[in-house]
N, C-alpha and C positions, 0 to 999 in steps of 0.2 A: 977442121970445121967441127964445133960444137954439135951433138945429138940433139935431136929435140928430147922433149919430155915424153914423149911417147917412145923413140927410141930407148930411151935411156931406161922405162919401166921393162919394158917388153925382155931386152937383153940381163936386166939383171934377174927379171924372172923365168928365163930361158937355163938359167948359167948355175942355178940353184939346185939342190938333189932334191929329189920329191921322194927318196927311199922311205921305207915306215911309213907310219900313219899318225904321226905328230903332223898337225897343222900347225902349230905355232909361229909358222914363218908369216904367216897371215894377220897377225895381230897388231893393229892399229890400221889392218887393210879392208878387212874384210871381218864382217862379223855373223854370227847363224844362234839363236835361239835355241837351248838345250830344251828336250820333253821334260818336264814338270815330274817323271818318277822318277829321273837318278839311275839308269840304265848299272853305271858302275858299280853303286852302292847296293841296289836290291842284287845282282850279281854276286860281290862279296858275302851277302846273308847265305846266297845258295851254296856258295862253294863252303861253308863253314858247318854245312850240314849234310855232308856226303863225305864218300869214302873214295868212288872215282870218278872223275869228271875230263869232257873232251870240249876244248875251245876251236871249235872251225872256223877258219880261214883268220888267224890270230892277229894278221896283219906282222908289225913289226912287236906286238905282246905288248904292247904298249898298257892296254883297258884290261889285260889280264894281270898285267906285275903292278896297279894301282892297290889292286885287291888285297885287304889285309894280309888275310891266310890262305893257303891254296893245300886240297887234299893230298890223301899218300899216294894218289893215283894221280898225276894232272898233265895229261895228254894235249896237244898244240898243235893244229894243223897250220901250214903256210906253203903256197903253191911257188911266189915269185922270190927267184933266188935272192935277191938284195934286202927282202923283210926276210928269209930264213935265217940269213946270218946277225941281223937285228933282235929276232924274235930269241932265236938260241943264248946271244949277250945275255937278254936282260933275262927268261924265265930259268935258263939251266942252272942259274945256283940260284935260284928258291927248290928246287927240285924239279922241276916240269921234264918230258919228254917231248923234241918236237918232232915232226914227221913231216917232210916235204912230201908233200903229198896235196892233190886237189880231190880227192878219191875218199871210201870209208875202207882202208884194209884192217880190221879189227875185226876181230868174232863178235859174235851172238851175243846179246845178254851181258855186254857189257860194263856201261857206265850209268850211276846213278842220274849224272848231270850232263845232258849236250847241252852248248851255249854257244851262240854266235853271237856278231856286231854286225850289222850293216851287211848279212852274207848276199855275192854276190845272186846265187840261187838259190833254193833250198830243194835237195834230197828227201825227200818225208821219210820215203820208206826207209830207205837206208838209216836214217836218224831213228826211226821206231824198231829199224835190225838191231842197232846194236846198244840202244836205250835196255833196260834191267826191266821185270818187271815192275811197274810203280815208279820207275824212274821221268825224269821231266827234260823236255827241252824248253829253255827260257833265250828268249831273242829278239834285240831291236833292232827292225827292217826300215828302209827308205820305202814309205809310201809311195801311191799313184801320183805321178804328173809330179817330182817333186824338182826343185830347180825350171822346171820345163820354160819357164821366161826367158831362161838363159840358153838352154839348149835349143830351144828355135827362133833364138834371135839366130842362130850359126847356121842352124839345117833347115828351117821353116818349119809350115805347120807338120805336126806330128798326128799321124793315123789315132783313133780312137783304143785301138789295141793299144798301142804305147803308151796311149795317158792312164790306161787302166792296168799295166801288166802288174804291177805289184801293189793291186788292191787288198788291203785285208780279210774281204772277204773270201778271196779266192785260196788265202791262205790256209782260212779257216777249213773250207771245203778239200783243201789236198791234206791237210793233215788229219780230217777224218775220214778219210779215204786210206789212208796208211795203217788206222788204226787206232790212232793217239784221242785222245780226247779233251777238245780246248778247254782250257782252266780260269785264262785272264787273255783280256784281250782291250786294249786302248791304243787311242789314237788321238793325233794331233797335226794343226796343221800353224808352221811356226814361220819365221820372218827371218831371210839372209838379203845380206847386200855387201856389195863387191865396191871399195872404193878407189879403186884404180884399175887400170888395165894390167897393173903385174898380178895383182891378186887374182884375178879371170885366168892371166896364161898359166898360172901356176896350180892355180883349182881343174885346169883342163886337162895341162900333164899331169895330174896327181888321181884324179878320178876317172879314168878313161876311157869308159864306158859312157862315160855324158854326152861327149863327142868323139865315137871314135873313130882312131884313125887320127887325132886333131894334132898338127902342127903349126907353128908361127907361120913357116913359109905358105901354107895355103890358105891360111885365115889372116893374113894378114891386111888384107882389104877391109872385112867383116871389124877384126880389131881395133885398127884406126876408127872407123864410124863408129865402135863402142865406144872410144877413148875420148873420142867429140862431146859424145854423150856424158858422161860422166860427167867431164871438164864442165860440160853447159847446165846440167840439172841436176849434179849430185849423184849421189850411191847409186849403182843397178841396184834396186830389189826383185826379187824373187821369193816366191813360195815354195820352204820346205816341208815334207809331208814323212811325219814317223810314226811306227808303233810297234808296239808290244803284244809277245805272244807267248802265252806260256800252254803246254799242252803235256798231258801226262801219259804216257801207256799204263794201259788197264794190267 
């Protein structure tokens, strides 16, 4: 007996590696709004002006090996084994060190440049331990409430703390708390939509913290009534919510 079409998305985006932080299996599925400064490219300008620099939580190094040139120092943290051996491929012959590690084990006084993508948390102190003096941390975060259309279409309404936990604001306030002192700071608030239900199962296991805990077999009810949707009105949209932060120790 033939799958339906629902079947048939669901299993080939079940059946997919979500390893790295290449979304590109997504294109023509799904589509998201990039921020308007070019996260990669102003990155690149930093790293071409320092001497050491530390990428936290590097993913698979994907947005770090984009980058023209990378310093004589260029450190790569990556916690999940399957982006460590990803991250390692691509940055260890440009030179990089990577460090499985979710943790800061580095001394004092460090690195001219700390820089994240999309870090799951942020460390303040710890990034102002082992920032230099006059050193910067530059990083773009998933704003408040971002996707959240899609995360409570799965879990329901969501507490006020979770639509605010990764407000910019709050950002601002821990990293002057730390000591650092903010430099740049913007925000946007951008346009994704999902145009199938493989692209949703596969954005679900890939980001997992959206929904976590999230598998086919217990959203599979939830799924089907997304996949109705789609079928009937076109693309899920949702709002995504990013920004930028740049903060320098005194």
């Amino acid at each position: 007996m033939r799958k339906s079409r629902f079947d048939e998305l669901v299993a080939e985006a079940e059946a997919v590696s979500v390893d790295g932080w290449d979304f590109s299996w997504l294109d023509g599925r799904a589509t998201e709004a990039r921020p308007s400064w070019g996260y990669q490219r102003l990155l690149g300008a930093q790293l071409a002006r320092v001497e050491a620099a530390l990428d936290l939580e590097t993913g698979g190094g994907e947005v770090l090996d984009g980058c023209p040139s990378l310093p004589p120092l260029m450190v790569a943290t990556e916690s999940w084994p399957p982006n460590i051996a990803r991250a390692a491929a691509r940055l260890r012959p440009r030179g990089a060190d990577i460090v499985a590690t979710a943790g800061f084990p580095f001394r004092d006084n460090v690195f001219d440049l700390v820089a994240s993508r999309h870090p799951v948390t942020t460390d303040w102190r710890e990034i102002a331990r082992v920032l230099q003096p006059g050193g910067t941390y530059f990083s773009q975060q998933v704003g408040p409430a971002s996707v959240f259309e899609l995360i409570e279409f799965f879990l329901g309404p969501q507490p006020e703390e979770a639509r605010n936990s990764r407000h910019p604001d709050r950002a601002v306030r821990e990293a002057e708390a730390a000591g650092l002192e903010v430099t740049d700071l913007r925000f946007e608030s951008l346009r994704t939509e999902f145009s199938d239900i493989g692209a949703v199962v596969y954005f679900l296991r890939k980001v997992i913290w959206m929904v976590p805990g999230f598998t086919v077999d217990q959203y599979r009810d939830k799924l089907r009534e997304l996949h109705e949707k789609i079928e009937r009105d076109g693309p899920f949209a949702a709002r995504t919510t990013r920004f930028l932060i740049e903060a320098r120790k005194p």
